[in-house]
C-alpha positions in Angstrom: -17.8 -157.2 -120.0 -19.5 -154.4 -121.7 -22.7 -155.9 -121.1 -22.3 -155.4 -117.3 -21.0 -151.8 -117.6 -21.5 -149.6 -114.0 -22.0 -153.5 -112.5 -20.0 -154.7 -109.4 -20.9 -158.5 -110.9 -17.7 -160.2 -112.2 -19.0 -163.0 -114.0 -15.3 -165.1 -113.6 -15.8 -164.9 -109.6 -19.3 -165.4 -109.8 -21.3 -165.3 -106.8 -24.7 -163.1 -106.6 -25.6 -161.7 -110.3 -27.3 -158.4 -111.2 -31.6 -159.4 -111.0 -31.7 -158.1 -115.0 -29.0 -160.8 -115.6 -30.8 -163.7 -114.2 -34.3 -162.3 -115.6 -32.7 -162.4 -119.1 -31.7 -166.4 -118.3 -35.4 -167.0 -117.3 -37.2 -165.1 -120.0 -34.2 -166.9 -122.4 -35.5 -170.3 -121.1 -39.1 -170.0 -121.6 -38.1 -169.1 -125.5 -36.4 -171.9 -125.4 -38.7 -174.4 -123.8 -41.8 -172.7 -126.1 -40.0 -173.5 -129.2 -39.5 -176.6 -128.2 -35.9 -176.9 -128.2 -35.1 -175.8 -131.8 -31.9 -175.6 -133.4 -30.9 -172.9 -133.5 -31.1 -171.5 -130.0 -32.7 -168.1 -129.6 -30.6 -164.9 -128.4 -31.3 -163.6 -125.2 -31.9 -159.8 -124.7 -29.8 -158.0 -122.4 -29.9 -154.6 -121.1 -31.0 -154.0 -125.3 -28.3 -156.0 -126.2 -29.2 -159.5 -128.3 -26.7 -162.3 -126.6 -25.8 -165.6 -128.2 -26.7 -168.2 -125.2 -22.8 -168.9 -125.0 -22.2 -165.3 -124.2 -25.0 -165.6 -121.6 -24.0 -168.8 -120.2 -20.5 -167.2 -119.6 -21.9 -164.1 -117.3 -23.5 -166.9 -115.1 -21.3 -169.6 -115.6 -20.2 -168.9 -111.5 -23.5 -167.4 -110.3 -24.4 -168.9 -107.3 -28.0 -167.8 -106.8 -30.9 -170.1 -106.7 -33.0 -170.7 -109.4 -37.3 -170.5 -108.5 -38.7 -173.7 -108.3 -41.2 -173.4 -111.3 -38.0 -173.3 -113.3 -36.1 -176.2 -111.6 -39.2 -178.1 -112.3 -38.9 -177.1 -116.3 -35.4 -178.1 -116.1 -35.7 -181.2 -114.3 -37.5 -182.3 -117.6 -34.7 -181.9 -119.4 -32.5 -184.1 -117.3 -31.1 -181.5 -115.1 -29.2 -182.8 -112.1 -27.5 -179.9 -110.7 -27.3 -178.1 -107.2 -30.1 -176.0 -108.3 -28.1 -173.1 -108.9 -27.5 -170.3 -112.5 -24.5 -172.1 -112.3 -25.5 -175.3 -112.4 -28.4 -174.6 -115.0 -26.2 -173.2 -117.9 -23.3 -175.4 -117.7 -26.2 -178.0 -118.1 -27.6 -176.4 -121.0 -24.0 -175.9 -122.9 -22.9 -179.4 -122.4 -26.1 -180.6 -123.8 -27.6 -178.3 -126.4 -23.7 -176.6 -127.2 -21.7 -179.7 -127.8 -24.0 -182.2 -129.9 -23.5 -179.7 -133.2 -25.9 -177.1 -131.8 -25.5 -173.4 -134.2 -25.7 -170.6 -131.4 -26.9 -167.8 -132.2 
């Protein structure tokens, strides 16, 4: 993936993801939780690369780190029930804001 160029990270074996990875998840989901869940879903920004949130839901779609507490709390709002993991958080999000009709952009 050309957005992990010089990265050891392969997002299909998962495991731990690069910090600037899971930063651009976090700073993705505040955007997201301050517009308060508007269609359509904001781009995240990646190493100065804007990502649709399907792109970045596939680069952590096997991370296995743990997501803060603060944010499981956000999350837990919105029905999450997952292992508190990346992971679990963006397979959440897709099957819930990326399957009802949702325009990713």
């Amino acid at each position: 993936m050309s957005q992990l160029k010089h990265s050891f990270y392969d997002p299909a074996r998962g495991r731990h993801a690069p910090g600037d990875l899971r930063v651009a998840f976090l700073d993705w989901l505040e955007e997201f939780l301050r517009t308060a869940r508007h269609m359509p879903l904001p781009a995240a920004e990646l190493r100065g690369a804007q990502l649709p949130f399907s792109k970045l839901a596939g680069l952590l779609w096997n991370c296995t780190d743990i997501l803060p507490g603060d944010v499981r709390a956000d999350l837990d709002d919105l029905g999450f029930a997952g292992n508190g993991t990346y992971s679990a958080a963006v397979r959440c999000l897709q099957r819930r804001y990326c399957t009802q009709g949702a325009s990713v952009v």
